[in-house]
N, C-alpha and C positions, 0 to 999 in steps of 0.2 A: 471132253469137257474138263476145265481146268479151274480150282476153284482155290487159290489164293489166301493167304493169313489174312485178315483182318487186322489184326496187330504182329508186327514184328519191331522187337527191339533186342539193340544189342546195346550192351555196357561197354565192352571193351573188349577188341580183339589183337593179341600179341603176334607176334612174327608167325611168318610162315601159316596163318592158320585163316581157315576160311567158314562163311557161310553161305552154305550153296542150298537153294529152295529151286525147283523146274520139276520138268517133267524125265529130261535129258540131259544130262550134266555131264562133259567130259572135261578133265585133267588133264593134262600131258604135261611133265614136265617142268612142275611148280619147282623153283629153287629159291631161297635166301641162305646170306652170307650176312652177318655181321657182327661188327667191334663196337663197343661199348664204355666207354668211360663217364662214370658219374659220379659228381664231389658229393652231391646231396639226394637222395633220392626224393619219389611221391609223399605225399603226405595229405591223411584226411583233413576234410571242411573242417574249420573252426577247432582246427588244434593248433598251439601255442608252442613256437619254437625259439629260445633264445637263447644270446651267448656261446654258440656251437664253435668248435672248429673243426672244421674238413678239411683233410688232406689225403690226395690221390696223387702217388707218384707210378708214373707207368713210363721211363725211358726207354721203349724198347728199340732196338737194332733192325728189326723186322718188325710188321708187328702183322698179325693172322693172315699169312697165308693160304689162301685157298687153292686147290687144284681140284675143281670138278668137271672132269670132263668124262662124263657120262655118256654111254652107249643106249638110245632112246630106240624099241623098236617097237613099232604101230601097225597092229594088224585088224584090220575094221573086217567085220561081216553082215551082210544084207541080212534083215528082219524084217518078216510083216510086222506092219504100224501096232503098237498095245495101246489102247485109252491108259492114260494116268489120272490116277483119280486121287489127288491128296483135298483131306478135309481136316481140319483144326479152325479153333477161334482165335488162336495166341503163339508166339513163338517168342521166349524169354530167355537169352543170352546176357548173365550176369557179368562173365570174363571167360577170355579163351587164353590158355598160355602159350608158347610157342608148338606148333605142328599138331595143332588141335581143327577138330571139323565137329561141323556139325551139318545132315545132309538128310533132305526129304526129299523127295524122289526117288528117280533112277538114278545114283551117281557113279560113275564108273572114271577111276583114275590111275593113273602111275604115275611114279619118278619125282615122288615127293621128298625134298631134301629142305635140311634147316642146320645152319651149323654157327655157332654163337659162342663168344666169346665174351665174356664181363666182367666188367669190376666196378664195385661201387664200394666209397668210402662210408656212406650208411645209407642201408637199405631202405624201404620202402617203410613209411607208419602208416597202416591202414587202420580205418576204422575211424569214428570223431573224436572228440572233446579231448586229443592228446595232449600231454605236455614233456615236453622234453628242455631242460636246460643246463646249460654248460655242461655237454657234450664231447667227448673230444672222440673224434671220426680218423683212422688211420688207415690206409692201403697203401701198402709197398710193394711194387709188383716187380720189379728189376730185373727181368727176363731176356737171354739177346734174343729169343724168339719166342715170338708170344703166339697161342692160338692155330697147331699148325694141322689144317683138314688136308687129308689125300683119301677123299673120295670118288674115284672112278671107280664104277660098275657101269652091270647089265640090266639095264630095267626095260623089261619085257610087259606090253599088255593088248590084250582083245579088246576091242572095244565094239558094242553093237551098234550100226545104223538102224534105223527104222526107216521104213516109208519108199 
């Protein structure tokens, strides 16, 4: 018997990151990569932005190289069946940032990778009623290589079958 949120809500979920609700939840293997450039960032409802200037200089020669190549290695084993029994009225996910979980159940994962590179000329305003004016926003990045992952590994995991 399987019994279900009532309510689920999420606000906002950033890279790499999950919400997993079941009884049985496997992973293998989740990866993101990414490059980022932002002249202006977010900004809350009903705030007041005027006369800014943004400038994002990012010339780069290379720009984030990745090299993931990862060694995955999957070893399942038989289980008698278990009832799962999740019970709640509510599941309230305001924000996830990058390689964030959130997991009811059973969850069983490996080989979770996240590799981020960013630049923002100005950052995020959170919140309401802001005001920001004449502004001046500068990122200079001038890198001949920007962003450089050499992640290869071993990621090892078990994982149980049921049934």
């Amino acid at each position: 018997m399987r019994l279900w949120p009532i309510q689920l809500h999420v606000g906002s979920v950033e890279r790499s990151s999950a919400v997993i609700v079941g009884g049985c939840n496997v992973v293998y293997g989740l990866s993101s990569h990414e490059k980022s450039n932002v002249g202006f960032g977010d900004i809350g409802s009903q705030s007041f932005v005027s006369q800014n200037r943004v400038l994002l200089y990012d010339p780069d020669g290379i720009d984030m190289p990745v090299d993931d190549r990862d060694t995955h290695v999957l070893q399942t084993r038989q289980q008698a069946p278990t009832d799962t029994h999740i019970h709640f009225q509510g599941l309230a996910v305001n924000s996830m940032q990058q390689n964030a979980g959130v997991f009811v159940g059973d969850a069983q994962m490996t080989g979770w990778d996240q590799h981020q590179k960013s630049n923002k000329a100005s950052g995020d305003i959170g919140g309401d009623h802001n005001v920001e004016i004449a502004g001046v926003h500068v990122n200079y990045d001038a890198d001949a290589m920007d962003g450089i992952f050499l992640d290869s590994d071993y990621k090892a995991g078990t994982f149980v079958r049921q049934g």
